[in-house]
N, C-alpha and C positions, 0 to 999 in steps of 0.2 A: 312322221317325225316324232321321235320318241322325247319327249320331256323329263327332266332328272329332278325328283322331289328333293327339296332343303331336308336335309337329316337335322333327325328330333335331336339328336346326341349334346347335351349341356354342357356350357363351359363352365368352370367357376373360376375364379381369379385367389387365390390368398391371400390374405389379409398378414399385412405386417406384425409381426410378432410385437404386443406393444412393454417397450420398456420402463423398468423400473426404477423410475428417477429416482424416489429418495433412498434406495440402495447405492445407488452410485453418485452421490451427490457428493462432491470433497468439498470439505468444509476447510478455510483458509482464515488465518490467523492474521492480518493487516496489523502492523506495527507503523505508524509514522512518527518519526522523531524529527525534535526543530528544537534550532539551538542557534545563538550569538556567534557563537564561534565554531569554525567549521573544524580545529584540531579537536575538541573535543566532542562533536560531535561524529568526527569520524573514530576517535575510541570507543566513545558510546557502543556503535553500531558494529563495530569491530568483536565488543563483548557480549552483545547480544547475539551476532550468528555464533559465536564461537560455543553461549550455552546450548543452542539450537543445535550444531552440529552434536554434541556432548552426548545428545540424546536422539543420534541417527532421524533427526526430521531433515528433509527438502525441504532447502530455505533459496527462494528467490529474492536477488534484490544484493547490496543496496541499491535502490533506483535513485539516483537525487533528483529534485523538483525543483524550478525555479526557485530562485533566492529572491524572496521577497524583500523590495529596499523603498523602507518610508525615508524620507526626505524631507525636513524641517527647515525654513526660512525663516532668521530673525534679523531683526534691526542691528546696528552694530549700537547705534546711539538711541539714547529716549527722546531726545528734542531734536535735535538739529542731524546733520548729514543723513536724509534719509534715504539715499541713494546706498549708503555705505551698509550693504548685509552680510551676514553670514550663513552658510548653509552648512546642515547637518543631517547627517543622514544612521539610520538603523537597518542594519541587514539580518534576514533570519535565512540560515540556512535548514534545509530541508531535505531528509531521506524515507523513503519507505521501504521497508523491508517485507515479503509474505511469507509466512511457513504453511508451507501445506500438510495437511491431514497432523494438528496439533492433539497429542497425548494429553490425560492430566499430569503427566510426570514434568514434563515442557512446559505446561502453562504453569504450574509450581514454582519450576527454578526462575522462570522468565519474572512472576511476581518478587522472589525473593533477593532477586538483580539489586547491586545497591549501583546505584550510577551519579554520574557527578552533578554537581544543583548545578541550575541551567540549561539541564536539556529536561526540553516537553515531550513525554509519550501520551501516543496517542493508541488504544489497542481498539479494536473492531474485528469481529467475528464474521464473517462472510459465509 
């Protein structure tokens, strides 16, 4: 009975080609805006993609976010009826906008936005 020797012949496995993150890293421009009032808030955001598109960037968004609502309870009376309240309430509406892979010619026009008082930006670079 003849026996068949394991052949010496090596395998090697390749090794994954490793990639180059911070080449291909897209760097994203996070806009969140909050404001009292959602018509002006919706212009706001309205003038903000409109510089962004001006300037051929990909703009995700607007995303809107919960509208946060505080809610204040007061007495109607100082002394007496104190059963008798009023309740009052503050709503902030909320949108976030991303531009991807922001130029400095975009973040230029985007700082030189004049927009109406009342709406809060918030800019963060990702």
């Amino acid at each position: 009975m003849a026996t068949k020797e394991p052949s010496t012949k090596k395998t090697t496995k390749k090794a994954a080609p490793k990639v180059a993150a911070k080449a291909d890293v897209i760097s994203k421009l996070r806009i969140r805006v909050r404001a009292y009032e959602y018509k002006i808030l919706d212009l706001s955001v309205k003038q903000i993609i409109d510089t962004a598109l001006r300037y051929d960037a990909k703009v995700e968004g607007p995303i809107p976010l919960p509208t946060e609502i505080k809610k204040y309870t007061v007495n109607r009376s100082s002394f007496v009826y104190k059963n008798a309240r009023e309740q009052f309430e503050i709503r902030v509406h909320k949108r976030v906008i991303d531009i991807l892979n922001p130029t400095p010619k975009i973040m230029e026009a985007l700082t030189n936005l004049s927009l109406p008082s009342g709406v809060n930006i918030d800019v963060k670079i990702i």
